[in-house]
N, C-alpha and C positions, 0 to 999 in steps of 0.2 A: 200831524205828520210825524213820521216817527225817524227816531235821531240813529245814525247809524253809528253802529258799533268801531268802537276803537280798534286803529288797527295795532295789533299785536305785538311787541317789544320782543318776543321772546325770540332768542336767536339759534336758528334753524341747526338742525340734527345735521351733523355732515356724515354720510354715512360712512360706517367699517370699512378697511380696506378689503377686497374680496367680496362685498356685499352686493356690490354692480358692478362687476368686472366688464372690463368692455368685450366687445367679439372678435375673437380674433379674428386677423382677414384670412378669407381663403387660401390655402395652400395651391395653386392653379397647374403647378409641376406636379404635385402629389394627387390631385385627380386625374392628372393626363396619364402618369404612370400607371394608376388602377384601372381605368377605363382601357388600357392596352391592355391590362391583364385578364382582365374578363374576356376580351375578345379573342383573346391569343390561346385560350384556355382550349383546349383540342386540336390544337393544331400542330399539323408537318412545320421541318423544314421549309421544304417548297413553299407551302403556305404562307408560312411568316415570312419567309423574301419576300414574297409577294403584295405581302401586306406594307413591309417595310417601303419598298417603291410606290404604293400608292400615299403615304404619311409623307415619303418626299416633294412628290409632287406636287399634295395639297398645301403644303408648309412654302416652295417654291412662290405656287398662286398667291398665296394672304401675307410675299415679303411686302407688299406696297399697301394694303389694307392699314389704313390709320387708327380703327379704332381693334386692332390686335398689336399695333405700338406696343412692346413692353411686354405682352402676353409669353408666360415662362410655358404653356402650356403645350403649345405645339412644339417649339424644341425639344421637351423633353419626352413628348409623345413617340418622337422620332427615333432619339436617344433609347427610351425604354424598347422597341421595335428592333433596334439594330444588336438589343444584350440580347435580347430572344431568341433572334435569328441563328447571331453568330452562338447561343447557346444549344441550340436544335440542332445547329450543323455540327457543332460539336458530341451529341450527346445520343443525338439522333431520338428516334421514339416521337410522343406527341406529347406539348405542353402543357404544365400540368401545376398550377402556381404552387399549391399545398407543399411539394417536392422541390421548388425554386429558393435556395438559399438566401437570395438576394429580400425576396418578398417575406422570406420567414424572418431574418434579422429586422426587417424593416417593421416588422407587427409589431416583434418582442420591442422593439424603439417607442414604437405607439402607446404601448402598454405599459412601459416604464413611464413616461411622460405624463402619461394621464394618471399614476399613479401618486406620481409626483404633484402635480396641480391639485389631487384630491385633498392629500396631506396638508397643502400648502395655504389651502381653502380652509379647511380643519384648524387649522392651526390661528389663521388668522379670527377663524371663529371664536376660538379659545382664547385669543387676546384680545378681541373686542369686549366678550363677557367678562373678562378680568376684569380692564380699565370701567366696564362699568358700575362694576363690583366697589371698586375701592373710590371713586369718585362717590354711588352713594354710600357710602362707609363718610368720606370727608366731608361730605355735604351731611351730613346727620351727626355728625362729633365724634362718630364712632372708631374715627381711624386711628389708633395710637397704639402704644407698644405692646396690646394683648391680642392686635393685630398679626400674624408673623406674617414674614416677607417672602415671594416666592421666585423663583429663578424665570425671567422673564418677564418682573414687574418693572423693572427699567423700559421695556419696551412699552409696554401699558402706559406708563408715565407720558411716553415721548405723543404715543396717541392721543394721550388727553391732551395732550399740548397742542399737538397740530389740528383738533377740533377748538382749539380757542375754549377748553372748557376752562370755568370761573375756578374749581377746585384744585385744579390739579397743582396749585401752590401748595395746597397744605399735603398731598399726593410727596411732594421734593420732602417734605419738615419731613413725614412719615417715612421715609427711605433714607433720609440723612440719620437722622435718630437707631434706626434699626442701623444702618453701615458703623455711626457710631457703639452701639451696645452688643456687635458682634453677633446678631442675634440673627434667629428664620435661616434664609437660606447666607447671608452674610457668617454667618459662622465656619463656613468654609471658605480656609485662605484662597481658595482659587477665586472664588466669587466677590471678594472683596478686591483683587488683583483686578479681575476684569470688568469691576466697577469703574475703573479710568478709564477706562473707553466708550463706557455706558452712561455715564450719571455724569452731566453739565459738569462747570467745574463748580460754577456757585452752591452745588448740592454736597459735592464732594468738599468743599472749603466748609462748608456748615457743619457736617457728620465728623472733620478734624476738629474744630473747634468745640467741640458737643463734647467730644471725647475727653479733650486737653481740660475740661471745665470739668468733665467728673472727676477727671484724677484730683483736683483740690479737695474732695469728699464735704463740701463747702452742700448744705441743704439746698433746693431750688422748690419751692413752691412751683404747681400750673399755671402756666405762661410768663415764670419769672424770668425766663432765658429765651424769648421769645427773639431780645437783640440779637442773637447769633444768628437767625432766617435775615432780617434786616440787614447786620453786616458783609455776611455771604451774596447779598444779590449786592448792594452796592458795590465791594468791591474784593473778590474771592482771593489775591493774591497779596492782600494785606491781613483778609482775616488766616490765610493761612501760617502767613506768619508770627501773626496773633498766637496762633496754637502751637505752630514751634516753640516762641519764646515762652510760652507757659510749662512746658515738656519742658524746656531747659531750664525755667524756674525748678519747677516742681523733682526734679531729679537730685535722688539724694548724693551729695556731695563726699566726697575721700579726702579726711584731714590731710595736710601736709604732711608729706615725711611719711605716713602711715601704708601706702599701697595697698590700702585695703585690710593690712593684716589685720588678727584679731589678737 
């Protein structure tokens, strides 16, 4: 008899954000509106009154209907009916959506939107491939300072995090180190500014401490400052002050009486 196979440790892919977006629910106003306008399409005045009293009626009949409860559709059937009308009467001629302001801003709405979602889809595509990127970079040794850093890998971070992925520790050391060395996209003060609002603080207390330790010009061997990761997650508002007090060590002193001068 044959031994079955062990079930599997390995803990499940959670997928990208955008990868399986849900459906959105139907819009039930925005088909009653179109489905008016299709049918409105060549038509009188006269016509559309007449259409409009019959939308009244049926809307009347289905107020006690329990399973149209809540239904946005027939209201706004009605509603779309009565702009028609009172626009026919106004405008006179026969209805003609192509030529209706309302249905043309409503498109160019549609079209921005989904333009937007495309992007939005895009984008998240391009941050999933990131965080995959520099996870196997961390997972292979490979990730360190001949890595540079890109504007938007704070967000890649935060994904590996909320997949519970194993690397994204050493992901923090790699983006602490580059905040500390000024380096990649960190070399612009704006991005190092809006690094506090992006990077935990335990990453941000590491990349101070990281800093405050090169000014000592004091050699470090591979993985000889490894404590600064360890100090930073125990407790980020001690190591920061850690790196203060070395900044105010390390800061060259003005004899008395002197002011400086030379």
């Amino acid at each position: 008899m044959s031994t079955p196979a062990p079930r599997s440790r390995r803990r499940p892919r959670v997928p990208a954000p955008g990868a399986a977006a849900p459906r959105q629910p139907v819009d039930q106003a925005k088909v009653g509106r179109r489905s008016v306008r299709r049918r409105a399409a060549g038509m009188t005045a006269t016509e559309a009154a007449a259409a409009l009293e019959e939308a009244r009626l049926q809307q009347h009949m289905d107020r006690d209907r329990e399973d149209l409860a809540g239904n946005e559709r027939g209201p706004a059937e009605v509603a779309e009916w009565e702009r028609i009308a009172l626009l026919l009467d106004t405008t006179g001629g026969v209805y003609d959506p192509e030529t209706d302001a309302v249905v043309q801003d409503e498109l160019a709405a549609d079209q921005r939107a989904a333009q937007a979602e495309q992007q939005r889809r895009q984008e998240q595509q391009q941050l999933a491939a990131r965080a995959d990127e520099l996870a196997a970079l961390a997972g292979t040794g490979r990730l360190d300072r001949t890595v540079e850093s890109w504007p938007g890998d704070e967000a890649a971070r935060d994904l590996l995090a909320q997949r519970g992925d194993y690397r994204y520790p050493k992901v923090d050391n790699w983006l602490a180190q580059a905040l500390a060395d000024h380096s990649g996209h960190y070399a612009e003060p704006a991005a190092r500014t809006a690094a506090v609002g992006l990077l935990p603080p335990a990453v941000r207390a590491h990349a101070a401490l990281l800093a405050a330790l090169a000014r000592t010009d004091a050699r470090a061997c591979d993985g000889e400052l490894e404590f600064a990761a360890r100090l930073a997650q125990a407790d980020p508002a001690a190591t920061n002050a850690l790196a203060t007090w070395l900044d105010r060590a390390l800061a060259p002193t003005d004899p008395a009486g002197t002011g400086g001068a030379r």
